[in-house]
NUVEXDO-681108 format. One line per 10 residues: their letters; for each residue x, y, z of N, C-alpha, C, CB. Coordinates in steps of 0.05 Angstrom, whole numbers. Atoms other than C-alpha are relative to their C-alpha. Glycine has a CB too. Example, Ala and Ser with C-alpha at 12.3 -4.5 7.8 and 13.67 -1.06 7.14 Angstrom:
! residues 2
as = 18:-24:0:246:-90:156:18:24:0:-20:1:25; -16:-24:-1:273:-21:143:-15:22:14:9:9:-29 .
This chain:
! residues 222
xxxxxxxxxx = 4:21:-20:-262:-299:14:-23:8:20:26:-6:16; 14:-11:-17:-304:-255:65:-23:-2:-17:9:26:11; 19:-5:17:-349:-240:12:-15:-20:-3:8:9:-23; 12:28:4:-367:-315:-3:-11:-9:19:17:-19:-8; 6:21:-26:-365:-344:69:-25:31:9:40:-10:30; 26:-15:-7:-423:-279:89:-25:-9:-14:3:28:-7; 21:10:16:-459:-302:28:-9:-23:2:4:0:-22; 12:21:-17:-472:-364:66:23:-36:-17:-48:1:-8; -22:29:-1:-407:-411:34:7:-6:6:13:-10:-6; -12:10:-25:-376:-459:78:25:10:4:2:-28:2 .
xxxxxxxxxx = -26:-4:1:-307:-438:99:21:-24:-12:6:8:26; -19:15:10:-279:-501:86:-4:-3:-27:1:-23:13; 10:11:33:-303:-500:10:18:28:-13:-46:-2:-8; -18:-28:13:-265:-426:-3:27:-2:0:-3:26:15; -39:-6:-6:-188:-419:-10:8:26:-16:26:-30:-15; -17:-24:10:-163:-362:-18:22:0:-1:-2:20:11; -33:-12:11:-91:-341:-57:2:19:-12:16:-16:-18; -10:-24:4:-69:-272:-48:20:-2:-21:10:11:23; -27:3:15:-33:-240:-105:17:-1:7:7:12:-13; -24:-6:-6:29:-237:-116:19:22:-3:8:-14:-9 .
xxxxxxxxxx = -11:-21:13:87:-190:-124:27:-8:1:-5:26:12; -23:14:10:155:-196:-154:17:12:20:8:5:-31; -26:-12:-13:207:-191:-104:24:10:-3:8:-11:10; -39:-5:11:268:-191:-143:-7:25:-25:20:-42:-21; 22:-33:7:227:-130:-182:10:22:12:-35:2:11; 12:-21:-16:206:-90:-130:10:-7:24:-31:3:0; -12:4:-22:266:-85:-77:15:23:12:14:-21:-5; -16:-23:-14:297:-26:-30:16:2:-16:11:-3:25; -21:-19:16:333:24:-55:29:-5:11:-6:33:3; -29:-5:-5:410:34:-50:5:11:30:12:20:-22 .
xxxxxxxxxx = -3:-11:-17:399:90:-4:-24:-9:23:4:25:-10; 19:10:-28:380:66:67:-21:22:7:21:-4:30; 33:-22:9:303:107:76:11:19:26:-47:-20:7; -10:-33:-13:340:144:142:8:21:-9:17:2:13; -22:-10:15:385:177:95:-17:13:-26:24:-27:-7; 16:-12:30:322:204:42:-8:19:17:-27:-19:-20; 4:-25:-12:298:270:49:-41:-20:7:7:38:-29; 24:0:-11:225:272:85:-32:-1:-31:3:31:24; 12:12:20:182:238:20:-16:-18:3:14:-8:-14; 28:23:-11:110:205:22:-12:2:-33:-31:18:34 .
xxxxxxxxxx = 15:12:28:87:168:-40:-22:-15:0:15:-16:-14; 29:11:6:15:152:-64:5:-10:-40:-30:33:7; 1:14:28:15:100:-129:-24:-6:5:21:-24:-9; 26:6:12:-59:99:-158:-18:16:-14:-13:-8:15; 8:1:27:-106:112:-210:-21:30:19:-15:-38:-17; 18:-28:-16:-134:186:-185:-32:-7:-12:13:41:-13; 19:8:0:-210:161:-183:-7:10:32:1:-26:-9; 6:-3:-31:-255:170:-114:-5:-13:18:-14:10:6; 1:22:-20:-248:112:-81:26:1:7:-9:-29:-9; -25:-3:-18:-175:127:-66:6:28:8:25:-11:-13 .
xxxxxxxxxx = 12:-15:-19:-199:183:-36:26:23:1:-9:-17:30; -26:-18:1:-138:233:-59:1:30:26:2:14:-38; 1:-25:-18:-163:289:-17:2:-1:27:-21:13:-2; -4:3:-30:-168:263:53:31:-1:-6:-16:-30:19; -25:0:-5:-96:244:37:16:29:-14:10:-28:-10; -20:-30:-2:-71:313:17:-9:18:27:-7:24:-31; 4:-11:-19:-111:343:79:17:-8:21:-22:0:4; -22:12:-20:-70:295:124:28:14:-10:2:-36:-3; -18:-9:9:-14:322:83:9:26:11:-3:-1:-21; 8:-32:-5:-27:396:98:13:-2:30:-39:10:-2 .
xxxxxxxxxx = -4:5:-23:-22:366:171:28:-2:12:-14:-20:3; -23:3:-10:45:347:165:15:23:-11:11:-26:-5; -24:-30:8:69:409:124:1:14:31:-19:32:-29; -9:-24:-23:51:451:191:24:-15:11:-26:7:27; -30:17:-10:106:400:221:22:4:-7:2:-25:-4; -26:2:4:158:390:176:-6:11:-34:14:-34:7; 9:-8:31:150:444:117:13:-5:-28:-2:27:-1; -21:2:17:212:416:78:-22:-26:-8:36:-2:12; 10:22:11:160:351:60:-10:-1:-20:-14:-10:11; 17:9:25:140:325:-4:-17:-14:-4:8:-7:-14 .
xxxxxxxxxx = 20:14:2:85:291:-29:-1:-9:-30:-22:15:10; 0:9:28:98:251:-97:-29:-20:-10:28:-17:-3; 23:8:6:26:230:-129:6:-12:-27:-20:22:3; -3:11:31:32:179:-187:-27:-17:-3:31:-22:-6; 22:15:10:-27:159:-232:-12:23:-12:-19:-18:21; 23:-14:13:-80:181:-275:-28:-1:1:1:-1:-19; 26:-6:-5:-153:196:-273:-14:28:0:-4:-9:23; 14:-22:1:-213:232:-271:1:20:16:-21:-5:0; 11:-18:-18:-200:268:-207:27:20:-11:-4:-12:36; -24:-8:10:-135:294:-235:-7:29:-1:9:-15:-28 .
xxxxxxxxxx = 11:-20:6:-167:367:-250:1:18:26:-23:-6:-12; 8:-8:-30:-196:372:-180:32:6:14:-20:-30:19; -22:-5:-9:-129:359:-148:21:19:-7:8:-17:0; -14:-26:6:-90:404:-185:-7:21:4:5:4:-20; 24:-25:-9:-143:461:-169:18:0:28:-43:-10:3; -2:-7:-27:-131:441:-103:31:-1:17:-20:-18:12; -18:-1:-4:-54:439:-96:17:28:-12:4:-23:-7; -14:-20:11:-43:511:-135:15:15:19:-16:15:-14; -10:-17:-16:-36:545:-73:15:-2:24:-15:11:3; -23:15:-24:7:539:-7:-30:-15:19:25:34:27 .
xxxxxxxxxx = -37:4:-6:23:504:33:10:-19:-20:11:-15:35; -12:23:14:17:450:-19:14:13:-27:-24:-24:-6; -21:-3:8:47:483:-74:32:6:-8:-6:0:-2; -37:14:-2:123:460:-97:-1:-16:20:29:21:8; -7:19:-16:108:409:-40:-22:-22:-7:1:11:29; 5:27:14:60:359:-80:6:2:-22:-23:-11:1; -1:4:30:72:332:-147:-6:-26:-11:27:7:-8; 12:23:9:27:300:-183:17:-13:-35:-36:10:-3; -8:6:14:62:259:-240:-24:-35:-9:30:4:10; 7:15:23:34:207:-304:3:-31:15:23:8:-29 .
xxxxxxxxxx = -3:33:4:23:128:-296:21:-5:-2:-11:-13:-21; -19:15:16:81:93:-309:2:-35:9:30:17:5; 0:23:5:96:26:-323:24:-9:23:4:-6:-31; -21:2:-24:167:22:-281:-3:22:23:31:3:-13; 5:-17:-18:150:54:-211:24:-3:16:-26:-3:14; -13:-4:-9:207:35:-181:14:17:12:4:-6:-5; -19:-19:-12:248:87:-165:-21:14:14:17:19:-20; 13:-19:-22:199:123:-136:-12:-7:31:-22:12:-14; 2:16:-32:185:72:-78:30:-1:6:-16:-37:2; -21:3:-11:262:76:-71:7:21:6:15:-11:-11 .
xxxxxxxxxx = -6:-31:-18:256:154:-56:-11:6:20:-6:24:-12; 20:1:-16:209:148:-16:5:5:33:-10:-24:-6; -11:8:-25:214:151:64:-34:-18:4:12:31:26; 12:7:-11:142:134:77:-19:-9:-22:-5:15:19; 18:0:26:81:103:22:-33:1:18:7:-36:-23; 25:-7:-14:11:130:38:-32:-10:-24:5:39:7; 20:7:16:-57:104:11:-30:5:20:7:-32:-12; 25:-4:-11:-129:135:31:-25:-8:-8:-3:21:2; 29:9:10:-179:94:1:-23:-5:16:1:-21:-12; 30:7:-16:-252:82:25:-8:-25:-7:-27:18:-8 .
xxxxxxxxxx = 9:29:2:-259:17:-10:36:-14:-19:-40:-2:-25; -30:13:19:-197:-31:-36:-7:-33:8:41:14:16; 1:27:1:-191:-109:-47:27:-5:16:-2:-12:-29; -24:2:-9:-121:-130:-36:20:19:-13:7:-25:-2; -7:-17:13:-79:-65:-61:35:-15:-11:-4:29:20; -26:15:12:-21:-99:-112:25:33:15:-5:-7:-50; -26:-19:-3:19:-20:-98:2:-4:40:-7:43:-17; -14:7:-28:23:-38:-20:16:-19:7:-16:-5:18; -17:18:3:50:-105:-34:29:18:-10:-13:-23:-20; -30:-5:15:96:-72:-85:23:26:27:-11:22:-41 .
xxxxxxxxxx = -16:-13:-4:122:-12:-36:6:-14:27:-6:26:-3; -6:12:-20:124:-64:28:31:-19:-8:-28:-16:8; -29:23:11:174:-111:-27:26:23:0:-6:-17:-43; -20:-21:2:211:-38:-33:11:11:26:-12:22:-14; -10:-2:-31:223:-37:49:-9:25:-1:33:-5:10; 9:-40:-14:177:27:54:-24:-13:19:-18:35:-33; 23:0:-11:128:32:115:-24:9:-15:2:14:21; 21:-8:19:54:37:92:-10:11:27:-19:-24:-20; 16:-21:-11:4:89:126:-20:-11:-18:10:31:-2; 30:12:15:-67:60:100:-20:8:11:-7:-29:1 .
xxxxxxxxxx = 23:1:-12:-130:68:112:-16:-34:8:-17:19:-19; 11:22:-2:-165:14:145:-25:-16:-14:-3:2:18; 23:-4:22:-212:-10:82:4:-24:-13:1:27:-20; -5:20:7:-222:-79:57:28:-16:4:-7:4:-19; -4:16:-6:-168:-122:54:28:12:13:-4:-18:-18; -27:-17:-5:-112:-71:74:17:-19:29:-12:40:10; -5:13:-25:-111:-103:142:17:-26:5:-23:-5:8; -18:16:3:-80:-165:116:17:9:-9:-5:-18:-10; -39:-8:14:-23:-137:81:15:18:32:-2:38:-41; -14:-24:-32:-5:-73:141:-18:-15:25:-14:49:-1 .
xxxxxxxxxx = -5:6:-27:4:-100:208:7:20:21:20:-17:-1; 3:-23:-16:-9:-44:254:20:6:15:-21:-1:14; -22:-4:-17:48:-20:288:18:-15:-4:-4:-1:23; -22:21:5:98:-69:257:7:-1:-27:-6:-27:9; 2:-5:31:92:-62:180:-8:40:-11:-30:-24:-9; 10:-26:-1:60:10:187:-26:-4:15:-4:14:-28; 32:-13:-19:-1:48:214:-20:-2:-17:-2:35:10; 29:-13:11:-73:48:194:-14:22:20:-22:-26:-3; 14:-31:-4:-118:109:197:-26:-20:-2:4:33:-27; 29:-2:3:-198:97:201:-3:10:-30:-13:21:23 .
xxxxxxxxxx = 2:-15:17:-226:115:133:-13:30:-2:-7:-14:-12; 5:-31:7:-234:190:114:9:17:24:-34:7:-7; -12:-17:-26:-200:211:180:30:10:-8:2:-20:31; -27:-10:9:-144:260:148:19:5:35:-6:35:-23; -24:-7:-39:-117:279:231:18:-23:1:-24:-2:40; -18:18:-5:-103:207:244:18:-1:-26:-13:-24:8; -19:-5:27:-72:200:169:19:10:1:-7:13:-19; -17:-21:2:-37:259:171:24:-3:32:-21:30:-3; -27:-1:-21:-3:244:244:21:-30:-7:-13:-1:41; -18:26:-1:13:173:231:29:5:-23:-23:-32:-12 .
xxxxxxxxxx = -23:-9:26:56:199:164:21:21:20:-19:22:-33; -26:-13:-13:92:252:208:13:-17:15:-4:24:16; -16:17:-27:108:201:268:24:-19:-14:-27:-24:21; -20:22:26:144:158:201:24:19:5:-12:-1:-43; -30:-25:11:181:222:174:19:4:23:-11:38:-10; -18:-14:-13:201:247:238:21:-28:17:-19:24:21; -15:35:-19:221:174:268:18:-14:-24:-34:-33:11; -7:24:21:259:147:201:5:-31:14:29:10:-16; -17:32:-13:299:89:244:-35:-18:3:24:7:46; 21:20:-8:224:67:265:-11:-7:-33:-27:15:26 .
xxxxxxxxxx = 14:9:22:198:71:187:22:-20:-9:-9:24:-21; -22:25:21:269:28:163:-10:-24:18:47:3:2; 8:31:-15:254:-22:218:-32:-9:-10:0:3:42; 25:6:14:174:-24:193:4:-14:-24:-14:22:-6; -11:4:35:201:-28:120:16:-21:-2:20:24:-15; -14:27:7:248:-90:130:-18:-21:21:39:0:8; 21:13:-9:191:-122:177:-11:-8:-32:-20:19:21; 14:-4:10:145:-109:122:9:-17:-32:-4:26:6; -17:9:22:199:-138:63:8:-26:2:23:15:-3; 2:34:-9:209:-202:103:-27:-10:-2:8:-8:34 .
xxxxxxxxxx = 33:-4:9:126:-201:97:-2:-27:-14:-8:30:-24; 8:8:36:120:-203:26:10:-23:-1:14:19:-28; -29:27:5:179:-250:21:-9:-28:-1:24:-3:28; -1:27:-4:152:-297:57:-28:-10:-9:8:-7:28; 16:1:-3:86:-291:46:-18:9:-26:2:9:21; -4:-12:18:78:-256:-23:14:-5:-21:6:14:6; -12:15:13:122:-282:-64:-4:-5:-24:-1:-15:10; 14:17:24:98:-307:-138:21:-24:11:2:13:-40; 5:29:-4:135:-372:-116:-11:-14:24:20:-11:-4; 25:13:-19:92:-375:-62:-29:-2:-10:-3:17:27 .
xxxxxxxxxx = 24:-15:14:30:-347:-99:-5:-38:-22:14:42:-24; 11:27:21:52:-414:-154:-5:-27:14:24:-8:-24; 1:26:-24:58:-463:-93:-20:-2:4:11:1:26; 26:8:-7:-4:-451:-72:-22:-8:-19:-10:19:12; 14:6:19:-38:-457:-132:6:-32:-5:7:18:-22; -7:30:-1:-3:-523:-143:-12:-21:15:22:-2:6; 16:16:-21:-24:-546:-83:-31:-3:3:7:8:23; 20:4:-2:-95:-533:-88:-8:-8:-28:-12:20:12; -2:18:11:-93:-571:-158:-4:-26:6:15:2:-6; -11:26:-13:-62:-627:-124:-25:-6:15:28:3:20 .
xxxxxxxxxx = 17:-3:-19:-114:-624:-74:-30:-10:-14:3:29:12; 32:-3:19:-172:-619:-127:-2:-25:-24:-2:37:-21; -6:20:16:-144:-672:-168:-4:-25:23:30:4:-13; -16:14:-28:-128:-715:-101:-46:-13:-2:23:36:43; 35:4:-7:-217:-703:-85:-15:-13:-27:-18:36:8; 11:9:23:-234:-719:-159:-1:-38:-15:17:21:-18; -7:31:9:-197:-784:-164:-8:-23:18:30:-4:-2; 17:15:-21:-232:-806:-99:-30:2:-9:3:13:30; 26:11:13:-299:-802:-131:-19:28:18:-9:-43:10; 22:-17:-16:-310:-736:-80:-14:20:-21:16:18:26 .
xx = 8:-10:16:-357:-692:-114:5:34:8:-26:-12:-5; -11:-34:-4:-328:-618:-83:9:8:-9:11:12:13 .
């Protein structure tokens, strides 16, 4: 949408419809996120635009804090090599673990206390939808469209991009606050809900059909 209306297209001629994500999918765990041990999850495709390393340096930040923390890393990629290099030794190792793609992620946004993502460039990220539908606070970086999904202080925190300090405190102020990340996380699950949805996602589509059918049968030419 930004992209178009800069490139000089009218606003009223763009509509934008955010994906979707499945609610009845991708929904809180059993165990209420006060009640999980101190757990920060990154779902994506280890490449360098999600910038894995600022977010283990932020990491590092919160080991001095709270050294019982984990750091569960799911996905695959080229950087995959690098990161393991750089997790052999303390404080991060036995306290990240990088694990394989998978197809069902679930459970692991339901172990979760906090979901962290450091990218430098992103569209609309489908795994923030998905761990916002899973009632986890997000920790983001502020980077394309992130801004619409996390609601700053009410959904979670954004960081600036490549600034591991802020990163790394906003994730401890989660861990060490759970009650403030469950209240973020069912903010953030009413969101999606309402807002997210695939039968909101097909509504809208419908409607801008309707709409396009509606201008066509009037003889408008838009």
């Amino acid at each position: 949408y930004h992209i178009l209306c800069n490139m000089g297209m009218p606003s009223g001629r763009v509509t934008y419809i955010p994906n979707g994500v499945d609610t009845e999918f991708f929904v809180p765990g059993q165990t209420p996120l006060r009640e999980r041990g101190p757990e920060v999850l990154c779902v994506g495709r280890l490449v360098s635009d999600k910038d894995h390393m600022t977010l283990l340096r932020a990491f590092g930040r919160v080991l001095s804090a709270i050294p019982n923390a984990r750091l569960r890393i799911v996905g695959d990629g080229p950087q995959e090599f690098t990161l393991r290099k750089f997790i052999e030794g303390p404080p991060f190792k036995k306290r990240v673990e990088i694990l394989p793609a998978a197809t069902d992620t679930r459970m692991y946004y339901q172990s979760a206390q906090v979901f962290a993502l450091a990218s430098v460039r992103e569209g609309q990220p489908n795994v923030i939808l998905e761990a916002m539908a899973s009632g986890l606070p997000v920790v983001a970086t502020d980077v394309g469209g992130v801004s619409a999904l996390v609601r700053n202080g009410e959904t979670g925190l954004l960081a600036p991009c490549g600034d591991a300090v802020t990163l790394g405190d906003h994730i401890r102020r989660l861990l060490e606050s759970p009650g403030q990340g469950e209240s973020m996380g069912l903010l953030g699950r009413r969101y999606v809900e309402r807002e997210f949805a695939f039968d909101t996602m097909v509504e809208t589509h419908s409607k801008l059909f309707e709409r396009l059918w509606t201008l066509r049968a009037g003889g408008d030419g838009a």
